[in-house]
Backbone as JSON Lines, residues from 0, in Angstrom:
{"i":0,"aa":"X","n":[-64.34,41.04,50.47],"ca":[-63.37,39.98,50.57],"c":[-62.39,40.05,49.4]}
{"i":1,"aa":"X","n":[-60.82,40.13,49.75],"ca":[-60.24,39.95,48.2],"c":[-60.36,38.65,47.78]}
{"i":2,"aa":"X","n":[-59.66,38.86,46.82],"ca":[-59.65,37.82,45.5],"c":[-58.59,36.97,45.39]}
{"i":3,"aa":"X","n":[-58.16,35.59,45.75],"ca":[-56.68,35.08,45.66],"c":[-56.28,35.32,44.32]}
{"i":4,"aa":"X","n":[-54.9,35.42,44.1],"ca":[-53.73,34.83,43.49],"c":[-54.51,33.16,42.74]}
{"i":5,"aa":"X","n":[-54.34,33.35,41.27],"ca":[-54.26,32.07,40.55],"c":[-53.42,31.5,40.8]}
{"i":6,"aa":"X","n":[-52.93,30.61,41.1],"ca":[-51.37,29.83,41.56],"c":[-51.56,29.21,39.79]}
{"i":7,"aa":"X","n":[-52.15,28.34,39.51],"ca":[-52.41,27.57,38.21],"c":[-53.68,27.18,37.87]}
{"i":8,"aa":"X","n":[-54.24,27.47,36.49],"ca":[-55.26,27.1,36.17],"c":[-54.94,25.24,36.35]}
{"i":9,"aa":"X","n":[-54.78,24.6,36.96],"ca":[-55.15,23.02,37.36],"c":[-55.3,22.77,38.56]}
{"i":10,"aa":"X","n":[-55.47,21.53,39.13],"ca":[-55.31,20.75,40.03],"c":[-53.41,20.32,40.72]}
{"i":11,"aa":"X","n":[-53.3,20.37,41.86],"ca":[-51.96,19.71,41.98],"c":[-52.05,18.4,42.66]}
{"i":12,"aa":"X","n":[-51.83,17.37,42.05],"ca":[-51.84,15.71,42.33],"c":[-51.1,15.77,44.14]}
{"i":13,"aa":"X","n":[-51.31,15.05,44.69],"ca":[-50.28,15.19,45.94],"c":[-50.8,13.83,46.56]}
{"i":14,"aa":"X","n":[-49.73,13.14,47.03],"ca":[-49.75,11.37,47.87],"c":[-50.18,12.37,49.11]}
{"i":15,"aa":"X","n":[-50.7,12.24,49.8],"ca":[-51.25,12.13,51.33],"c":[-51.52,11.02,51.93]}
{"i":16,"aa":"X","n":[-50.24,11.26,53.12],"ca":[-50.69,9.79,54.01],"c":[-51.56,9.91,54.9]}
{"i":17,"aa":"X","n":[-52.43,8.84,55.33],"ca":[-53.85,8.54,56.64],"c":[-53.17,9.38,57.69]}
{"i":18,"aa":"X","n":[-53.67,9.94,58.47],"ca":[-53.73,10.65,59.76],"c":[-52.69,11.87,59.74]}
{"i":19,"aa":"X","n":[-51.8,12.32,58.66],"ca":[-50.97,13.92,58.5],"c":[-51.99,15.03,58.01]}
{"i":20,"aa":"X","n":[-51.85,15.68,58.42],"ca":[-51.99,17.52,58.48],"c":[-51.61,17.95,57.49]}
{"i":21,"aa":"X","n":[-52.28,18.78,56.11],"ca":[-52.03,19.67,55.34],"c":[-52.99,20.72,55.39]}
{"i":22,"aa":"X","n":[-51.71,22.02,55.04],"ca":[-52.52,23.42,54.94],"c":[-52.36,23.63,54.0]}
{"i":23,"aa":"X","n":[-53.77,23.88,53.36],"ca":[-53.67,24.43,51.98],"c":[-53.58,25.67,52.05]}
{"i":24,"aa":"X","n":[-52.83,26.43,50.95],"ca":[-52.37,28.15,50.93],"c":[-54.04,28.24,50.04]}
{"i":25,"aa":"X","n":[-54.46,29.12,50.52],"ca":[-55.87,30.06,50.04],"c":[-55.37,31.1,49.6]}
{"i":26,"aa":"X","n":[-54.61,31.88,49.29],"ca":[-54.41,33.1,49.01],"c":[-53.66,33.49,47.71]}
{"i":27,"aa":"X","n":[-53.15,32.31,47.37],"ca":[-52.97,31.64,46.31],"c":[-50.62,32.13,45.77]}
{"i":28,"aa":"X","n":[-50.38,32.36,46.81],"ca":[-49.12,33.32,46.77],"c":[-47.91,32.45,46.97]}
{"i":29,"aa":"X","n":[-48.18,31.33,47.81],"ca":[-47.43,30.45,48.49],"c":[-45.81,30.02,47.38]}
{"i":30,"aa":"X","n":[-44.67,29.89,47.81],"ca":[-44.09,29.4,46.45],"c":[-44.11,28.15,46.82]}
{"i":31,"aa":"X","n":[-44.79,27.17,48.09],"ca":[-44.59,26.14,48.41],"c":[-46.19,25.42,47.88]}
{"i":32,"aa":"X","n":[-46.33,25.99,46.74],"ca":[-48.17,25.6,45.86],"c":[-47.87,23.56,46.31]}
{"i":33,"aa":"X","n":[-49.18,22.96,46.61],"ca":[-50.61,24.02,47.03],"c":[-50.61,24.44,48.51]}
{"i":34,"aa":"X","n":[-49.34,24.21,49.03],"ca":[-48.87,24.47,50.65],"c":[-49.04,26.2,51.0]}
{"i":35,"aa":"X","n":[-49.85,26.08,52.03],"ca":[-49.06,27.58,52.85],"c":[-47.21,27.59,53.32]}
{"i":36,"aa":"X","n":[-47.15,28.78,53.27],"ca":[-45.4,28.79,53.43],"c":[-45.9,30.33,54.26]}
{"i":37,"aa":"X","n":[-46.95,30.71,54.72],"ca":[-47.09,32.21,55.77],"c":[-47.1,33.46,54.83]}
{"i":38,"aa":"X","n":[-46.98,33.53,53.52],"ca":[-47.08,34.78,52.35],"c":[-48.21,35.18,52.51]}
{"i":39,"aa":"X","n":[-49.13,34.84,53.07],"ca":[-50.56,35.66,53.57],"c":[-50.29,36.5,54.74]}
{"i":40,"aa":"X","n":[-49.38,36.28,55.43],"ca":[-49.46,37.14,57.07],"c":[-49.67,38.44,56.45]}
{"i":41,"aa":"X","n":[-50.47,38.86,57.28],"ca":[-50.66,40.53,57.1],"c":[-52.38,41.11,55.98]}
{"i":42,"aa":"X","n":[-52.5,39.44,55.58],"ca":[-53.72,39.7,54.77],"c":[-54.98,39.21,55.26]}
{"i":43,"aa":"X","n":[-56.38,38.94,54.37],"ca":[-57.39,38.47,55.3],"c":[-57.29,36.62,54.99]}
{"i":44,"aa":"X","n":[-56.59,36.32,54.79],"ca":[-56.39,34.82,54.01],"c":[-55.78,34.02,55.24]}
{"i":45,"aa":"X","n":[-56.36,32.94,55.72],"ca":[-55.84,32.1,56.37],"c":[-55.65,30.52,55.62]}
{"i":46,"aa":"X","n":[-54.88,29.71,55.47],"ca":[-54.99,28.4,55.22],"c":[-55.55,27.38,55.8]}
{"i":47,"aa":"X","n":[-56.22,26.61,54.89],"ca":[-57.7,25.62,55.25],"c":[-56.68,24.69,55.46]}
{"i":48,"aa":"X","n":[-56.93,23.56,57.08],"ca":[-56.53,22.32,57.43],"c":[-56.91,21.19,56.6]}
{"i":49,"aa":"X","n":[-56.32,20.28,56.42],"ca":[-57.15,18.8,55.16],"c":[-56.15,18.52,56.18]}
{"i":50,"aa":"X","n":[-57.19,16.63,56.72],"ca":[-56.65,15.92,57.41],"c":[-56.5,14.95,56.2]}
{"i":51,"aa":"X","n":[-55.59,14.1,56.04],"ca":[-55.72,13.35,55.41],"c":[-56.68,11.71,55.81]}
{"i":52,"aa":"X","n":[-57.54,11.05,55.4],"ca":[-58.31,9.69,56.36],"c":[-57.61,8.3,55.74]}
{"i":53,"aa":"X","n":[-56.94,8.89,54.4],"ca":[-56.13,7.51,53.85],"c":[-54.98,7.87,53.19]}
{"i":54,"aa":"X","n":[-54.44,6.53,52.48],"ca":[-52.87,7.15,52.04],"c":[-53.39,6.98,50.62]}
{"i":55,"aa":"X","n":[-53.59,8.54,49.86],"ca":[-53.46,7.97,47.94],"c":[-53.78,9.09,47.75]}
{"i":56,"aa":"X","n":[-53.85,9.42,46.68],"ca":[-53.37,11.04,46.02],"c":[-54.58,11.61,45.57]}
{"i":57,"aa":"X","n":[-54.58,12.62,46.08],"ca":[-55.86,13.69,46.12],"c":[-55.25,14.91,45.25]}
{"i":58,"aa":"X","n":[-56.2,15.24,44.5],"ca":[-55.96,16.7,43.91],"c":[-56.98,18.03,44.59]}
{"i":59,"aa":"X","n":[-55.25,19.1,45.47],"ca":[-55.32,20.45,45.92],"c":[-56.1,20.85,44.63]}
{"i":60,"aa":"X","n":[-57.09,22.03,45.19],"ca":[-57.45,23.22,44.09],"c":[-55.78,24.26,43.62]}
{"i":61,"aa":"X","n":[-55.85,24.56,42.4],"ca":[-54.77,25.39,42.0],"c":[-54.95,26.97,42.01]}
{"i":62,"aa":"X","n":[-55.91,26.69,41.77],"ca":[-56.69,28.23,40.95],"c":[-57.44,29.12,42.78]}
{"i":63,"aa":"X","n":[-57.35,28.32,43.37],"ca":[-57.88,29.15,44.38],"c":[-59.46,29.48,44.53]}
{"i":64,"aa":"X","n":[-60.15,28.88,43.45],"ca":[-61.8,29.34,43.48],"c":[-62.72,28.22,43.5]}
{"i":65,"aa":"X","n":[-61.99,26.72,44.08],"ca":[-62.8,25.95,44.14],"c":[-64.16,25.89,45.29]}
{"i":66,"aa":"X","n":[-65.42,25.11,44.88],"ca":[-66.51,25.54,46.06],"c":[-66.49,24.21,47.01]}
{"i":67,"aa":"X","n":[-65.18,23.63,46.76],"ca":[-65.01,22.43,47.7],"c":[-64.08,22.41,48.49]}
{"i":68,"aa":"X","n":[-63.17,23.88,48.81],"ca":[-61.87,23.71,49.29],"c":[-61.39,22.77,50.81]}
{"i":69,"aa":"X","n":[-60.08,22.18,50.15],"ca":[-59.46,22.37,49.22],"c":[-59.06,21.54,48.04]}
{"i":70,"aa":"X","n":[-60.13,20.88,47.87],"ca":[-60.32,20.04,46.81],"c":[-60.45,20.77,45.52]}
{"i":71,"aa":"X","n":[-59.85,20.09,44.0],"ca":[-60.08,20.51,42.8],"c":[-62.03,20.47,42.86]}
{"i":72,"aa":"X","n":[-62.56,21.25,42.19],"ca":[-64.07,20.79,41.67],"c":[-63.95,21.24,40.17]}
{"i":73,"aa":"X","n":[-62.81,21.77,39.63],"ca":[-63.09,21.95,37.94],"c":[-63.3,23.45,37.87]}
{"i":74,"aa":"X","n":[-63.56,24.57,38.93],"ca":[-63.79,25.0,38.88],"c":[-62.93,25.92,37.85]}
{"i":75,"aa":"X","n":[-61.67,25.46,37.62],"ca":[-60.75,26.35,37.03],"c":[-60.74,26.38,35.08]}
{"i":76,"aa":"X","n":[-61.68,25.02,34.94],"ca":[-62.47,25.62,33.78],"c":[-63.22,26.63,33.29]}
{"i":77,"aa":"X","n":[-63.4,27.33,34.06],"ca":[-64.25,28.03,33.91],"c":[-63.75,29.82,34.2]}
{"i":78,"aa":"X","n":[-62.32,29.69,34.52],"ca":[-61.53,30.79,34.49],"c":[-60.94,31.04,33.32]}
């Protein structure tokens, strides 16, 4: 399996409203961080769906190696 792209050693804060659709970019390439924008086509990387269930701000993983995706878990301490 490759290895994503660090986008940023942090978290990215983001408002999400109740019942919208976000794709998180996994591959870590996207210039639309923490969004897919399709810079994976052609690789083994697809972007993970997050429904949103309420409206208030959740932190995307940055770093690409979280074990909660696509949630931050800290993991990027440790990079």
């Amino acid at each position: 399996m490759a290895t994503p792209h660090i986008a940023q050693k942090a978290p990215y804060p983001v408002e999400v409203t109740a019942g919208k659709k976000y794709w998180w970019c996994t591959c870590g390439k996207s210039a639309k961080q923490p969004f897919c924008d399709g810079t994976h086509q052609g690789s083994e990387f697809t972007p993970m769906t997050y429904e949103a269930t309420d409206t208030k701000t959740v932190y995307f993983c940055g770093c690409k190696a979280t074990n909660k995706g696509p949630m931050c878990d800290g993991t990027h301490n440790k990079l």
